[in-house]
C-alpha positions in Angstrom: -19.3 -7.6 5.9 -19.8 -7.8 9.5 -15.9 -9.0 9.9 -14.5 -5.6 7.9 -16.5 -3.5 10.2 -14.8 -5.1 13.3 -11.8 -5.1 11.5 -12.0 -1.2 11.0 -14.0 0.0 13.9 -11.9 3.0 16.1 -8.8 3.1 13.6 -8.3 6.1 10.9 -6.7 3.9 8.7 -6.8 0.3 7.6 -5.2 -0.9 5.0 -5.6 -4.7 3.4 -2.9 -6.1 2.0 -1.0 -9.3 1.4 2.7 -9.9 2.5 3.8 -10.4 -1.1 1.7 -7.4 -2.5 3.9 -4.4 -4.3 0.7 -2.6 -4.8 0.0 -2.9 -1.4 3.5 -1.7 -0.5 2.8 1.2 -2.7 -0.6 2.6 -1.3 1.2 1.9 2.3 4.3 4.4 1.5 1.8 7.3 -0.1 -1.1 7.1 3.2 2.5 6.8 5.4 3.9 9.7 3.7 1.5 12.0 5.0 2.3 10.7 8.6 -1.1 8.8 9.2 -1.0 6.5 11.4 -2.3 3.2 9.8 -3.2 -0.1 10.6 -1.8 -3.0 8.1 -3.5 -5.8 7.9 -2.0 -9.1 5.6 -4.9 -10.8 4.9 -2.6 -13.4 3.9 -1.2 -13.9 7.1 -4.8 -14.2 8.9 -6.8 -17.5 9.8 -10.0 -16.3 8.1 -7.9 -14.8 4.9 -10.6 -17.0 2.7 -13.3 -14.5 4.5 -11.6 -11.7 4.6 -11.0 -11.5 0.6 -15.0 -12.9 0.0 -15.9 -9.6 2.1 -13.6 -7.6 0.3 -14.4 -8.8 -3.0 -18.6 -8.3 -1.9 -17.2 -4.7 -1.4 -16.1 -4.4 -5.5 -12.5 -4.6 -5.0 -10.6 -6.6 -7.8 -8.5 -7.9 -7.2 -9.0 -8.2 -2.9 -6.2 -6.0 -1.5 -5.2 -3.8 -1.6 -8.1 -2.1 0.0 -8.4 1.1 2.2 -10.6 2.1 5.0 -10.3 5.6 5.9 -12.8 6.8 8.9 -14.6 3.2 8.5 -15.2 4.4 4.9 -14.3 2.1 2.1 -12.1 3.7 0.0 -10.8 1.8 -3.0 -7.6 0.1 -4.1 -4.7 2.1 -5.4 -6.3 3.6 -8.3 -8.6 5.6 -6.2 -6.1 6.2 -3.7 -3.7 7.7 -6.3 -6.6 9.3 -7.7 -7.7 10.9 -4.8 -4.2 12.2 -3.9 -3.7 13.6 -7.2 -7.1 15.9 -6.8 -5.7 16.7 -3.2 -8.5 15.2 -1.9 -6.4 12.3 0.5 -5.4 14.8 3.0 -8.2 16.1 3.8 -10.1 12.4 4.3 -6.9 12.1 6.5 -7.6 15.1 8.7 -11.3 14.1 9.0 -10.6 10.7 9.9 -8.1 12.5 12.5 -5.5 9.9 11.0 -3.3 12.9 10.8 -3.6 16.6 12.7 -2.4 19.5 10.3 -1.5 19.6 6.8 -0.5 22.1 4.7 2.1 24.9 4.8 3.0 26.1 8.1 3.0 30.2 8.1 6.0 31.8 9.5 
């Protein structure tokens, strides 16, 4: 676990993923959406991918990726990012994790 923790330490957002991943494309565009700025990282791409995915899988994600880190904080994989966007409860992890500033309507 020791190799997620250096993997995620000082960025809002980390995302695992593989290359090839749709699901991973998916949970990408929604975090992105809200203008976050996010860190990608395709496991599959990596040296120590076999490592990565035993730490990620020691976590409870099935399958590995894809797999969010929000403030250093293990989310989920897209269902409870989905889910947690649907209660309007993403943003507001966002804002803490100062991966994004203001949200909201804007009065005029």
């Amino acid at each position: 676990m020791d190799i997620l923790a250096a993997l995620t330490a000082d960025k809002p957002v980390v995302i695992f993923s593989k290359s090839s991943c749709c699901m991973g494309h998916s949970v990408k565009a929604l975090i992105s959406s809200f203008g976050a700025k996010i860190t990608v990282i395709e496991v599959d791409k990596m040296v120590n991918c076999e490592q990565i995915e035993r730490a990620l899988i020691q976590l409870g994600c099935r399958p590995s990726v894809p797999a969010v880190f929000i403030g250093q904080q293990f989310i989920g994989g897209v269902d409870q990012v989905i889910r947690l966007n649907v209660q309007n409860k993403l943003a507001p992890l966002l804002l803490s994790a100062k991966a994004i500033f203001i949200w909201g309507p804007i009065d005029k």
